[in-house]
C-alpha positions in Angstrom: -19.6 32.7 -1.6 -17.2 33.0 1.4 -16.9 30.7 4.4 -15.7 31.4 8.2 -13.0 28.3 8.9 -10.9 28.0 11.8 -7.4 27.2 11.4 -6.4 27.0 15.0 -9.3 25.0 17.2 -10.6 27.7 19.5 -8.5 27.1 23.8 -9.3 28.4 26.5 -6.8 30.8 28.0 -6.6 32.5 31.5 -5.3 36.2 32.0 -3.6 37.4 34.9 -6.8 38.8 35.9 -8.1 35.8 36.7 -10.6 35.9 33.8 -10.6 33.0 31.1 -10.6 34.1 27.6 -11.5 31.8 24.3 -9.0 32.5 21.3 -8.8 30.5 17.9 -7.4 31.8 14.4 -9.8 32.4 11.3 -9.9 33.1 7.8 -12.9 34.1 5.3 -12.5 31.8 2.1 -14.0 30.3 -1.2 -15.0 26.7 -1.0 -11.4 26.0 -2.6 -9.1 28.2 -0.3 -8.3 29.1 -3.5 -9.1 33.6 -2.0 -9.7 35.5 0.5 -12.5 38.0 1.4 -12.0 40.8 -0.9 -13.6 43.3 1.7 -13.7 44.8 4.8 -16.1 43.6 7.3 -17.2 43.8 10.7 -17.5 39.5 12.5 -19.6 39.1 15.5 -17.7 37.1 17.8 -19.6 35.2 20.7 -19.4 32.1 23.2 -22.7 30.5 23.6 -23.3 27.9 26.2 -26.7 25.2 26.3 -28.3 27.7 23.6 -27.2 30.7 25.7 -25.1 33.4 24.3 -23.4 35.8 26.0 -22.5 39.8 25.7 -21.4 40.6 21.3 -18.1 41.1 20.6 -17.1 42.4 16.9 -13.3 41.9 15.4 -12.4 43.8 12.0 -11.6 41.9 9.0 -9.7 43.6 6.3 -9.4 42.9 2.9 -7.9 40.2 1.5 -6.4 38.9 4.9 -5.4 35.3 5.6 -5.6 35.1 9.6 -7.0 36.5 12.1 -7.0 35.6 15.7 -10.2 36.5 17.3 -11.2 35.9 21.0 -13.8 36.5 23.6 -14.3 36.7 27.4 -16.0 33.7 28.9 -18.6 34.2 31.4 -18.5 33.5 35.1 -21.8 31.1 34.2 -20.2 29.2 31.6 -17.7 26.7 33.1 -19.2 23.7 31.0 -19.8 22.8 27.0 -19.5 26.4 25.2 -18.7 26.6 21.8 -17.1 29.8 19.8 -19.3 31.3 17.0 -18.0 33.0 14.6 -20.7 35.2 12.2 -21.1 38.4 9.8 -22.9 41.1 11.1 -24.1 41.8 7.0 -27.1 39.7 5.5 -27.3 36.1 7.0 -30.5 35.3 5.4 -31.6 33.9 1.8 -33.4 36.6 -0.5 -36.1 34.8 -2.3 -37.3 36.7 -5.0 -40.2 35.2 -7.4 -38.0 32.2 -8.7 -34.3 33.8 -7.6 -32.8 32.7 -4.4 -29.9 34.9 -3.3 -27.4 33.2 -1.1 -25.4 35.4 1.6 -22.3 36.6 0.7 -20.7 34.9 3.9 -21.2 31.8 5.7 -20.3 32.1 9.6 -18.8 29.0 11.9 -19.7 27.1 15.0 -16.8 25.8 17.1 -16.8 22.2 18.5 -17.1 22.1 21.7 -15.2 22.4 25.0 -16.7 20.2 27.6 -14.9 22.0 30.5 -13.6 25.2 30.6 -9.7 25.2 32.3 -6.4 26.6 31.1 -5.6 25.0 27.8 -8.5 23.3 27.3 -9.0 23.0 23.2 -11.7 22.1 20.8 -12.0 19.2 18.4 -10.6 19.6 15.1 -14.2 20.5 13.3 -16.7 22.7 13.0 -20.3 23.1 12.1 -21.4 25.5 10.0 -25.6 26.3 9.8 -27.4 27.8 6.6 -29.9 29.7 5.6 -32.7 27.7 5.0 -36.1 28.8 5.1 -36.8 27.2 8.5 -34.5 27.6 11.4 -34.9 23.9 12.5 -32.8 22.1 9.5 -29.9 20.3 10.0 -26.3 22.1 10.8 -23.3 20.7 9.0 -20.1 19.5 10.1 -17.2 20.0 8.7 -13.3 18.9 9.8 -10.1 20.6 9.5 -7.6 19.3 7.2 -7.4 19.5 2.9 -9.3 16.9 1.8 -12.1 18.5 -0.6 -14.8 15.6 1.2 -14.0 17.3 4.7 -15.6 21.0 3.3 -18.7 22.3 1.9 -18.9 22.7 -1.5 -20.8 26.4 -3.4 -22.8 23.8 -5.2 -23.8 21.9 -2.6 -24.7 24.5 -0.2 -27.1 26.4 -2.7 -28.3 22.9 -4.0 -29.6 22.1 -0.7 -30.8 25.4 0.3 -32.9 25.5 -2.9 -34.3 22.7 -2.9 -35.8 23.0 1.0 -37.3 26.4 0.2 -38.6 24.5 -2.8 -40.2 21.7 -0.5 -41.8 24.5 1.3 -43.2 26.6 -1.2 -41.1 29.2 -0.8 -39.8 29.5 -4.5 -42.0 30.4 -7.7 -42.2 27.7 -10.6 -39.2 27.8 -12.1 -38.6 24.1 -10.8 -42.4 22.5 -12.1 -41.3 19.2 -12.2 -39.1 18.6 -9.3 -41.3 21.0 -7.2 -44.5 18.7 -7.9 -42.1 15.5 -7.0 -40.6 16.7 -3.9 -44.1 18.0 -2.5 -45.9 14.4 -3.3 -46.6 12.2 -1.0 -45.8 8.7 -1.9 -47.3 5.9 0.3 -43.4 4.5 1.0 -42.1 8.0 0.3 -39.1 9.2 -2.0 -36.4 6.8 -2.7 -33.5 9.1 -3.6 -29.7 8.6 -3.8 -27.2 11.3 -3.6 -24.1 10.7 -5.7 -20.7 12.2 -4.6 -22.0 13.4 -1.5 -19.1 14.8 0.6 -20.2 15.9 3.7 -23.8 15.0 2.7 -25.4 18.7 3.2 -27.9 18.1 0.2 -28.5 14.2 1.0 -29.4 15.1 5.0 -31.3 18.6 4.3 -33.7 16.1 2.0 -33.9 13.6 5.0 -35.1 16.2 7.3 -37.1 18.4 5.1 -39.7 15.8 3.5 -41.9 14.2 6.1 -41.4 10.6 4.5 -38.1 9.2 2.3 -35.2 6.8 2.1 -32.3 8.9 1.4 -28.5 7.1 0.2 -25.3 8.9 0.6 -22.9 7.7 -1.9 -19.1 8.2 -2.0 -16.1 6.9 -1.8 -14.5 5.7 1.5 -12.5 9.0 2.7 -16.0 10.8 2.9 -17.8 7.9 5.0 -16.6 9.5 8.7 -17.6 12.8 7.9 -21.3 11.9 6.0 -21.8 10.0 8.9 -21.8 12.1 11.4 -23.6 14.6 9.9 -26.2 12.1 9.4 -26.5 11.4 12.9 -26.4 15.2 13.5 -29.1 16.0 11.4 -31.3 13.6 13.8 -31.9 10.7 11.0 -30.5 8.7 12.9 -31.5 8.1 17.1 -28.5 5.1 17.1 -25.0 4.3 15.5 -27.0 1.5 13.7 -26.9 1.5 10.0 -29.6 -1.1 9.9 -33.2 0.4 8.3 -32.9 3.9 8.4 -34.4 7.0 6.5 -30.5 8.5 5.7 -27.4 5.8 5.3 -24.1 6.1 3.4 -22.8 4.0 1.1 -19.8 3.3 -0.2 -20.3 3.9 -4.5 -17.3 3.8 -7.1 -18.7 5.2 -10.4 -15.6 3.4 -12.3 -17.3 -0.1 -10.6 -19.0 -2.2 -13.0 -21.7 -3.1 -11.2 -24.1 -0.9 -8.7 -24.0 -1.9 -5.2 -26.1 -4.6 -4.2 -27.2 -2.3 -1.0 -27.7 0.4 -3.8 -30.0 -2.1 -6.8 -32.3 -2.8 -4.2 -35.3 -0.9 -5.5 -35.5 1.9 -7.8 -35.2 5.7 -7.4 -37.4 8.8 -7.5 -34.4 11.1 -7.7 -30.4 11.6 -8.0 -29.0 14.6 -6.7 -25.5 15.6 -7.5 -23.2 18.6 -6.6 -20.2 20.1 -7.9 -19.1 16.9 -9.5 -18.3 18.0 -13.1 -15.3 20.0 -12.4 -12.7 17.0 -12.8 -13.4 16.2 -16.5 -11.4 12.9 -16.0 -14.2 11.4 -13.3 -17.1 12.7 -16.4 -17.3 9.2 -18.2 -17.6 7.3 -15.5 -19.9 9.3 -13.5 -22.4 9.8 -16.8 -22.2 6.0 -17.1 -23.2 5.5 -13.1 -26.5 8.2 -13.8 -27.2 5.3 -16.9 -27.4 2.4 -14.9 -29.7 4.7 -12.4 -31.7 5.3 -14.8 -32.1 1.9 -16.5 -33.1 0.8 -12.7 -35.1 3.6 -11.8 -36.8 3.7 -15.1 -35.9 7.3 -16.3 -36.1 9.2 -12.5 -35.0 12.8 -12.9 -31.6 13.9 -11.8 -30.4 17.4 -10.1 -27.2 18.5 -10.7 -26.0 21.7 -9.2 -22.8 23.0 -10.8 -20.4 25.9 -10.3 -18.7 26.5 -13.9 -14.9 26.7 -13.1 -13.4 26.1 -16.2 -14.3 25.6 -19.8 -13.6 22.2 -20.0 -16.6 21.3 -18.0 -19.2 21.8 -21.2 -17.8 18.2 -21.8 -20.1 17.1 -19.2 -23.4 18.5 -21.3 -21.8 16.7 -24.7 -21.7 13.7 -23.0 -24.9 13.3 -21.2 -26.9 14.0 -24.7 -25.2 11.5 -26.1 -26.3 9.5 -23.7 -30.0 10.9 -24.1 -30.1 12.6 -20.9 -32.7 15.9 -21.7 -32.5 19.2 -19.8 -36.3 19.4 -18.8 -36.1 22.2 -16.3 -32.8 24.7 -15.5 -32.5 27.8 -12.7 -30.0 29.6 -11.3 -29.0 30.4 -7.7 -27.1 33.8 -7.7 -23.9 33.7 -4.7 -23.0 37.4 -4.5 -19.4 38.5 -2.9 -21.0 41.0 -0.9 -24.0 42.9 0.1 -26.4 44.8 -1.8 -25.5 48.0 -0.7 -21.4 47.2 -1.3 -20.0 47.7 -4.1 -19.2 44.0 -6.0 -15.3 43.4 -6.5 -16.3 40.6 -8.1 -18.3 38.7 -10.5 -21.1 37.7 -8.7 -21.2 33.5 -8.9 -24.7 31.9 -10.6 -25.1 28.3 -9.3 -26.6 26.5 -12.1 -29.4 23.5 -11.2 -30.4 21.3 -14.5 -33.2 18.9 -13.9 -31.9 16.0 -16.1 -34.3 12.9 -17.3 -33.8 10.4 -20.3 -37.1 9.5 -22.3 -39.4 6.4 -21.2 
């Protein structure tokens, strides 16, 4: 999959005409930065004010570009709190099919936004990015500029938490039995569930909003507390800054600590969820031994791990959870195509794999 990021916070600029204008840089990349679209494509560019979005504009990307500086007229009527969107005009929508979900090939962006529009006026050094989920009212994502991997979606997470609300609403067949019976119960204190290595917390706050009743724990380690945060207050867990008894929290977790959190060992777990954490074979052992004590607490919960192969070395990760008794129980694949169905693929298409993991009572 490919993602819209700025790399220059959309300002406001005035022409000689009189007429303000709002201009940013963009690129189309992987999660990584790591390539660039392979294509061309056409990009709807708009400014969208309260919920109200103005005239379409559309800039050309061409293949394999690293910038491009896009910009559109601002209305007369929007002096006040726009924000720039940047979008593909090609499929924006998950195809379910049976038990396959197909992600879009491209992921559009949502500027932050300018609270009053005057010559030189610039954005805040984020954006948020919304996905396609089977109901439009889920949570949007933000995201911050910069390199660290916590400030950025991840492939994995993204699908993980995509699947698993179409799941929640019955939207994919059984390929999922297990987890799909879990996530639709309704327990009288709802699901406890923790999220380990959470990022930005897209899978952790999609949960939170998505089931009618849970306690949801956003663990990771201190550089990804800002941005968890405010995307659990975004995705309206949270009516206060308070971090006192609420459905969605972060937490601070280590996996080379010792000992669980005391916040953490509190009561035990329906479900861990985990994405894109068995790329760094160094962090496996440690991470393998955190889903143990889990599971000693929690008294075998399952455990979701969505994973993006990107390198051999990664099969480690299945070595060391059977020796730890962890059992594959259930396993599907979300496909994340390059391009659309009618394009020609440049490249392999990407399978996001999701294993249902449980050790034996």
């Amino acid at each position: 999959m490919y993602y819209v990021r700025f790399l220059k916070p959309p300002r406001i600029e005035r022409a000689s005409s009189g007429c303000f204008f709002i201009k940013a840089v963009i690129t189309i990349t992987t999660d990584l930065g790591d390539r660039f679209y392979p294509l061309d494509t056409k990009l709807l560019v708009l400014v969208a004010a309260n919920g109200d979005s103005q005239d379409e504009e559309f800039v050309s990307w061409k293949a394999n570009t690293r910038a491009l500086p896009v910009a559109a007229r601002v209305s007369k009527t929007h002096r006040s709190d726009i924000v720039l969107v940047v979008s593909p005009t090609t499929r924006t929508k998950t195809d379910v099919r049976g038990s396959q979900l197909r992600m879009p090939p491209i992921l559009g962006a949502i500027s932050s936004t300018i609270d009053d529009v005057s010559p030189g006026a610039e954005a805040a050094k984020a954006w948020t990015r919304e996905f396609p989920f089977a109901e439009s009212s889920r949570p949007s994502i933000v995201e911050d500029f910069g390199d660290s991997m916590t400030n950025h979606v991840w492939d994995s997470s993204v699908c993980l938490a995509v699947g698993l609300e179409h799941l929640i609403r019955g939207r994919l067949d059984d390929s999922l039995p297990t987890l799909k019976q879990l996530l639709q119960s309704e327990p009288s204190n709802g699901l406890r569930i923790i999220e380990l290595g959470c990022g930005c917390g897209v899978v952790g706050v999609t949960l939170s909003c998505a089931l009618e009743k849970c306690d949801v724990i956003l663990t990771d380690l201190p550089e990804a507390e800002r941005v968890a945060w405010r995307n659990v207050r975004r995705g309206g867990a949270l009516p206060t800054h308070s971090k006192a008894n609420q459905p969605v929290r972060f937490e601070q977790l280590d996996w080379a600590a010792e000992e669980l959190p005391a916040s953490v060992k509190v009561a035990p777990f329906d479900l861990v969820v985990a994405a894109d954490v068995t790329y760094n074979t160094d962090s496996m052992s440690i991470f393998i031994a955190t889903l143990s004590k889990l599971s000693d607490l929690s008294n075998g919960m399952p455990i979701v791990i969505a994973t993006k192969t990107r390198h051999p070395s990664e099969a480690i990760f299945f070595e060391l959870m059977e020796k730890e008794e962890f059992i594959i129980k259930e396993k599907c694949t979300i496909s994340a195509p390059t391009t659309d169905e009618n394009v020609a693929e440049v490249e392999d298409p990407e399978q996001i794999d999701v294993y249902v993991f449980q050790r034996p009572r």
